[in-house]
C-alpha positions, 0 to 999 in steps of 0.5 A: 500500500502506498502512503499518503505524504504530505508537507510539515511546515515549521515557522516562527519568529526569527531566533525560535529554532526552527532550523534546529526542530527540522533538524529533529524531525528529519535526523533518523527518519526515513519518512521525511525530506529537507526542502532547502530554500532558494534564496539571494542572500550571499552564501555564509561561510561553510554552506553549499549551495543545493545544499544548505540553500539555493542561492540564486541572483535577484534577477533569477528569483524574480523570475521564478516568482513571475513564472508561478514557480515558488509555493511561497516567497517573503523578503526576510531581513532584507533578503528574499527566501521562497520554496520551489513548488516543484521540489514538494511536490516531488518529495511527495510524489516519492511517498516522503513528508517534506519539512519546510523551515519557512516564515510565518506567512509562508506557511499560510501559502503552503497551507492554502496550496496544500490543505493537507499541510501540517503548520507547525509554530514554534513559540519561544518561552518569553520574549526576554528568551528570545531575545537572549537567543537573537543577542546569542548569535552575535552576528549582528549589531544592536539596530539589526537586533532590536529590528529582528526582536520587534519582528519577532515579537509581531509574527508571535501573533500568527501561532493561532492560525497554525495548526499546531504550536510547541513551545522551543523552551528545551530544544529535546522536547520540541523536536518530541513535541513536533515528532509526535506531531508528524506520526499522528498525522501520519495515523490520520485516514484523510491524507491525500497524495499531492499530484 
C-alpha cells in the first residue's frame, strides 16, 4: 500500500529554532525530506549551495516568482527566501513528508496550496528568551537586533492560525513535541497524495 505524504511546515519568529526542530524531525527518519530554500542572500561561510540553500541572483528569483514557480516567497531581513513548488511536490510524489523551515506567512501559502499541510509554530518561552537567543548569535549589531526582536515579537501573533504550536523552551522536547506531531498525522485516514 502506498502512503499518503504530505508537507510539515515549521515557522516562527526569527531566533525560535526552527532550523534546529527540522533538524529533529528529519535526523533518523526515513519518512521525511529537507526542502532547502532558494534564496539571494550571499552564501555564509561553510554552506553549499543545493545544499544548505539555493542561492540564486535577484534577477533569477524574480523570475521564478513571475513564472508561478515558488509555493511561497517573503523578503526576510532584507533578503528574499521562497520554496520551489516543484521540489514538494516531488518529495511527495516519492511517498516522503517534506519539512519546510519557512516564515510565518509562508506557511499560510503552503497551507492554502496544500490543505493537507501540517503548520507547525514554534513559540519561544518569553520574549526576554528570545531575545537572549537573537543577542546569542552575535552576528549582528544592536539596530539589526532590536529590528529582528520587534519582528519577532509581531509574527508571535500568527501561532493561532497554525495548526499546531510547541513551545522551543528545551530544544529535546520540541523536536518530541513536533515528532509526535508528524506520526499522528501520519495515523490520520484523510491524507491525500499531492499530484
Amino acid at each position: 500500500m502506498e502512503r499518503s505524504a504530505f508537507p510539515i511546515v515549521v515557522s516562527g519568529p526569527s531566533g525560535v529554532g526552527k532550523t534546529s526542530i527540522c533538524q529533529g524531525l528529519l535526523a533518523g527518519d526515513p519518512w521525511t525530506a529537507y526542502s532547502i530554500s532558494v534564496t539571494t542572500r550571499p552564501m555564509r561561510p561553510g554552506e553549499e549551495d543545493r545544499k544548505d540553500y539555493e542561492f540564486v541572483a535577484e534577477a533569477t528569483f524574480d523570475a521564478l516568482v513571475m513564472m508561478g514557480e515558488l509555493a511561497e516567497w517573503a523578503v526576510v531581513h532584507g533578503h528574499r527566501y521562497g520554496t520551489r513548488k516543484k521540489v514538494i511536490q516531488e518529495t511527495v510524489a516519492r511517498g516522503r513528508d517534506i519539512v519546510m523551515d519557512v516564515d510565518v506567512q509562508g506557511g499560510m501559502s503552503i497551507k492554502e496550496l496544500y490543505p493537507e499541510s501540517v503548520l507547525i509554530f514554534v513559540l519561544p518561552p518569553s520574549p526576554a528568551a528570545l531575545e537572549e537567543r537573537l543577542r546569542g548569535r552575535g552576528t549582528d549589531d544592536e539596530e539589526v537586533i532590536q529590528t529582528r526582536l520587534r519582528n519577532s515579537l509581531d509574527e508571535l501573533k500568527w501561532a493561532p492560525r497554525y495548526d499546531y504550536v510547541v513551545v522551543n523552551d528545551v530544544l529535546d522536547n520540541a523536536v518530541r513535541d513536533a515528532k509526535a506531531i508528524a506520526v499522528a498525522e501520519r495515523l490520520r485516514t484523510s491524507r491525500v497524495r499531492i499530484d
